[in-house]
N, C-alpha and C positions, 0 to 999 in steps of 0.2 A: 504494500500500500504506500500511498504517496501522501504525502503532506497534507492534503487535503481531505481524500479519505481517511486520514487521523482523526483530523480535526473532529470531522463530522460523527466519527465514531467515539470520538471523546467526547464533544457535543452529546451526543445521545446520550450518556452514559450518566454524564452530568445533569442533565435534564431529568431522569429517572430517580437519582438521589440527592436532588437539592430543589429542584424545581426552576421554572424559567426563571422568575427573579432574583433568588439567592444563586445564582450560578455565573462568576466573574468571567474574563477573558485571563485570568490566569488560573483560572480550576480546568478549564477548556483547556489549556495549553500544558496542564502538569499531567491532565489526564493519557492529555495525546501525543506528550513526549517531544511536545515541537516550540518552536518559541512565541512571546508573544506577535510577533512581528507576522508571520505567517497566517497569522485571523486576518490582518490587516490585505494581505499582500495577497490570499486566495479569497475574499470575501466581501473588504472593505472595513464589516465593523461588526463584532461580537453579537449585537443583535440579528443581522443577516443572517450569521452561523447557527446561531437558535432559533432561527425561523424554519431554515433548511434542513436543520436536523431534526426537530419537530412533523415539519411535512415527512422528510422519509421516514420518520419512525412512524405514522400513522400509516402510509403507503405501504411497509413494511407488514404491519396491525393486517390491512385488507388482504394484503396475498396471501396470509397464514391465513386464514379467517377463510377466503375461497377457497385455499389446498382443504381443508379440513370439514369441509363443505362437499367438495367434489367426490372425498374422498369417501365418505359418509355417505351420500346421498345414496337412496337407492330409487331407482329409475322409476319403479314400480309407488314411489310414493306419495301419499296425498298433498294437495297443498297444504293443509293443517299440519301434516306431518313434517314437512320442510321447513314449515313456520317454527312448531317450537322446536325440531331439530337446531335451526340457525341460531336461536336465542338460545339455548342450551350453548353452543358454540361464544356467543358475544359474552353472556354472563361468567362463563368459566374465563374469560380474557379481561375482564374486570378485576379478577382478582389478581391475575396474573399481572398487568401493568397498570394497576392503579394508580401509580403518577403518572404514566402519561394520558392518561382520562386527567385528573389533578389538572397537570398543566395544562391543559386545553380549555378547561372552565377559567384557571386563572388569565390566559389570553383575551379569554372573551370578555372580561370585564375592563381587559385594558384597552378595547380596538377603538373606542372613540375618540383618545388619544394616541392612534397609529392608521393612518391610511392604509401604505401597507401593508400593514399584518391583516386590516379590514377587509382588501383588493384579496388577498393571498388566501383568506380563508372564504372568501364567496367562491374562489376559482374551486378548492381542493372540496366545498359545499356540492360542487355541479356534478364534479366528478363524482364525490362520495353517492350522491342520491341514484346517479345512472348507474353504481356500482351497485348499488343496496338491492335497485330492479330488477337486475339481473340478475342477484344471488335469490333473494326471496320470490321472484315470479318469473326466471327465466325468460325477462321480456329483452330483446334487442333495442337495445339505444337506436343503432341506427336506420331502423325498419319503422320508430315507432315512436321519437324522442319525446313528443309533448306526451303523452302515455307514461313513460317509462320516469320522466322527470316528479311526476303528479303522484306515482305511486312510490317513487324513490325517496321525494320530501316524506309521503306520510309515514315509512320507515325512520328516516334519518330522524324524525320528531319524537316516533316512539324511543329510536336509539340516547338521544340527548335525553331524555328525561327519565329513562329508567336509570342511563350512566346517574345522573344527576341524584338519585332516589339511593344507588348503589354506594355513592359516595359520601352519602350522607350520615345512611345509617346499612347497612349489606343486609343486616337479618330481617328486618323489614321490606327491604326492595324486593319486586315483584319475581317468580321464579319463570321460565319458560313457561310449565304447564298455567300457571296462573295467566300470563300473557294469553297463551293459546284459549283459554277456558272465559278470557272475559273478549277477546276478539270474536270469537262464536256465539257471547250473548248480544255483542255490539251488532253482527252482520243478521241475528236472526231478528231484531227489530227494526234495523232497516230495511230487511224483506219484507215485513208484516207492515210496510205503512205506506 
């Protein structure tokens, strides 16, 4: 690895065990073995590299999340069944990197004073929702985008608020089946009206 894949891997590391705000451009640089100068000279400024590494440790989050998904799935199964199969999958990754759920609520409270990080996370928002469609309902983004976006939000919604629920207090946050059991009394009185 090169200087920059340091960084970013010291970035993430740091991010995990100190959070975005307590984490210097010299915890960055003692993590990653390279000097301060190097944030500067691959990045610009300590914030970029926390932004960067942030987005690939979420990007990172989705690929495992689809491998384990893919893997799991069985072809033959219902959409209820892939539903809470998925949240089974998301909830067990809560526990697994609770800071970086952590840092992601702490961003978002800081994006009215950050354009960019505000621009940065609507982009990785568009992505995440056309990701979510396709895990949870096998819809193609690009067969189908205004479809695929509408039910991607209504995941990512679910996903932000159970995270929120999980990190608040865990034994109270909602379980898969619980998710799947109050989705089925949600869909059977929208049928009935």
């Amino acid at each position: 690895m090169g200087n920059r894949e340091d960084l970013l891997a010291g970035a993430k590391r740091c991010l995990m065990e100190k959070g975005y705000s307590a984490t210097t451009a010299r915890d960055v640089a003692t993590e990653a073995g390279t000097s301060l100068a190097a944030i500067g000279y691959h990045f610009r400024t300590t914030r970029a590299l926390l932004d960067e590494a942030l987005f690939e440790a979420m990007a990172e989050w989705g690929e495992e999340l689809d491998r384990a998904l893919a893997q799991d799935a069985d072809s033959d199964a219902s959409a209820e069944q892939r539903f809470e199969l998925a949240w089974e999958r998301i909830i067990e990754s809560f526990a697994r990197l609770r800071p970086l759920w952590a840092v992601q609520f702490e961003l978002i409270a800081r994006m009215d004073r950050s354009p960019e990080l505000r621009e940065a996370f609507a982009a990785a928002n568009r992505r995440a929702r056309l990701g979510l469609a396709e895990v949870f309902h096998r819809l193609d983004p690009g067969a189908g985008e205004t479809e695929a976006l509408a039910v991607g939000t209504f995941h990512q919604a679910l996903l932000g608020g159970v995270a929120a629920q999980w990190l608040v207090d865990p034994d109270a946050a909602p379980s898969a089946k619980e998710l799947t059991r109050a989705l089925r009394t949600v869909a059977r009185e929208l049928g009935s009206g």
